[in-house]
N, C-alpha and C positions, 0 to 999 in steps of 0.2 A: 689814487690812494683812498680808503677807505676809512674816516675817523668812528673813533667809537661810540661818538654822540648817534651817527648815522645806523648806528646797531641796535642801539636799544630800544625797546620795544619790540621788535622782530621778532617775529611765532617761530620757535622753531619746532619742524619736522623732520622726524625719524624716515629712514630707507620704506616702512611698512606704512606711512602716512601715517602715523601717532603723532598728535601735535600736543607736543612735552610742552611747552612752555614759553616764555618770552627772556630773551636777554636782555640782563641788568648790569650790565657789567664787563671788564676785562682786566685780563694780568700782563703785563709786559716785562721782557727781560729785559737786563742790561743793552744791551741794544735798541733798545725802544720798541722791538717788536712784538707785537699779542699774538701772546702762546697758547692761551685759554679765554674764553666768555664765561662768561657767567651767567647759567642760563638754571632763571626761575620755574620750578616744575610748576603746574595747574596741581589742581586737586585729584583729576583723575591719573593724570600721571604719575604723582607719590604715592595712592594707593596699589596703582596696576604698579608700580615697580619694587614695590615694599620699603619706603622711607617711611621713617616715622613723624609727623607730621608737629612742626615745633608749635607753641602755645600760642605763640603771636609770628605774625609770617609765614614762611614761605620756604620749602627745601630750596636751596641751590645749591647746583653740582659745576663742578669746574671744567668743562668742556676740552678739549686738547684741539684746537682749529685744523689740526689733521685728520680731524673726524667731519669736516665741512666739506659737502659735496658741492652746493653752490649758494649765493646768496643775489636775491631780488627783492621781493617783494617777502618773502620768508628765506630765512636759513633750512637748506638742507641737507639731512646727514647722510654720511656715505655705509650708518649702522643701523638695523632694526632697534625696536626699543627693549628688548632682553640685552641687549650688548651695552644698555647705558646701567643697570642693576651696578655693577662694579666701579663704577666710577666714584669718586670722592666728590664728600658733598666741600663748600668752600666755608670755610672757619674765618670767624671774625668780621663778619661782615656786618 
């Protein structure tokens, strides 16, 4: 089993080797399962993917763990980083 403590900070890498950013976070359903991370873009990654960049902070987008191709030493996705542009950033954090 994998707790979410053992997550964060983890760099995560796009399919294209783009390293978006580190996970801060996760969302759990009624079940207690995590559906999504929360994964803090870098600087270069909010520019290459077109966020706009908040005044204090950091973009975070909400990951869907069905986009996780495997996780060790970093998270990796099973999408290039043009395929993360559409995703929702996470509100309320």
């Amino acid at each position: 089993m994998v707790k979410v403590s053992d997550l964060n900070g983890k760099k995560v890498i796009t399919a294209d080797a783009f390293e978006v950013g580190e996970v801060d976070g996760a969302e759990m359903n009624k079940e207690w399962k995590i559906t999504h991370l929360h994964v803090g873009f870098n600087k270069e990654a909010t520019r290459e993917l077109g966020f706009k960049k908040p005044v204090f902070g950091h973009v975070t987008i909400c990951l869907p763990i069905d986009l996780i191709k495997g996780s060790g030493d970093v998270i990796t996705l099973t999408k290039t980083r043009a395929a993360l542009k559409d995703l929702p950033e996470c509100r309320g954090l």
